[in-house]
C-alpha positions as CSV (number, residue, x, y, z in Angstrom):
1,X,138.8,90.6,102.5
2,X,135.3,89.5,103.0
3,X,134.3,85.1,102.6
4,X,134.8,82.3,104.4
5,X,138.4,80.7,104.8
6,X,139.3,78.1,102.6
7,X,141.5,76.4,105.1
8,X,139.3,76.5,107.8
9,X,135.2,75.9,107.2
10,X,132.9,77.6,108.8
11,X,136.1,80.3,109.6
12,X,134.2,83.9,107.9
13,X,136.9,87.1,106.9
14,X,135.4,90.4,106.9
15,X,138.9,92.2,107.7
16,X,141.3,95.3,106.0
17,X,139.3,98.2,106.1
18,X,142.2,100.5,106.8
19,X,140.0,102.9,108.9
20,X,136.7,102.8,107.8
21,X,135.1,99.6,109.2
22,X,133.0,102.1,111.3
23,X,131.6,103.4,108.4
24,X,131.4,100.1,106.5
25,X,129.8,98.0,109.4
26,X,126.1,97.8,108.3
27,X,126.8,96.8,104.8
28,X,129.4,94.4,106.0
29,X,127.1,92.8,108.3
30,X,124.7,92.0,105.9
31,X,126.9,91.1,103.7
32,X,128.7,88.8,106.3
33,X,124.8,87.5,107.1
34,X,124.0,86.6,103.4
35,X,127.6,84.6,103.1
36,X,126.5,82.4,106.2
37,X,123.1,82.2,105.8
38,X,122.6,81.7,101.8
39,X,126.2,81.2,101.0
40,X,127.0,83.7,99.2
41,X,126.2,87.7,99.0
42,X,123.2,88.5,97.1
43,X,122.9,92.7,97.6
44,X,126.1,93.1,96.9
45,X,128.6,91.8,94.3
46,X,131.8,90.9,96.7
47,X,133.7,88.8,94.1
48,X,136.6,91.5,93.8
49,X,137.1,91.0,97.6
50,X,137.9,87.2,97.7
51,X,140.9,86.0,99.4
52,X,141.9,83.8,96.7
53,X,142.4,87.3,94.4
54,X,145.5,87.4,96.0
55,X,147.0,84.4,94.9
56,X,145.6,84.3,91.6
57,X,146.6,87.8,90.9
58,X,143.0,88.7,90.0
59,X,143.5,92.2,92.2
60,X,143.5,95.8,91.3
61,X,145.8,98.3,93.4
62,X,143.8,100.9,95.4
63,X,144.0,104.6,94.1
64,X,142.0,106.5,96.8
65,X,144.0,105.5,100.0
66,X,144.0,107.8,102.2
């Protein structure tokens, strides 16, 4: 889950990596740096991570979890 709450403002998620946040951590971080700074992610296409997938049922099940 990466964005910025919608119940709280200003609150950011970049959470549920499941392991590999180590691995994940530079691209998050800019990523995370793009949300706050510009609003919204311009390198990378983040949409299918949204929060809100969730309870719109926009979410497709994982098939490489290790």
């Amino acid at each position: 889950v990466i964005g910025e709450s919608e119940q709280v403002k200003g609150f950011y998620n970049a959470v549920g990596y499941s392991g590999h946040g180590y691995m994940l951590a530079p691209a998050t971080g800019e990523v995370m740096a793009e949300i706050i700074l510009e609003g919204k992610s311009k390198s990378v296409n983040i949409d299918h991570l949204s929060m809100t997938r969730f309870k719109d049922g926009n979410f497709e099940m994982e098939h490489n979890v290790v």
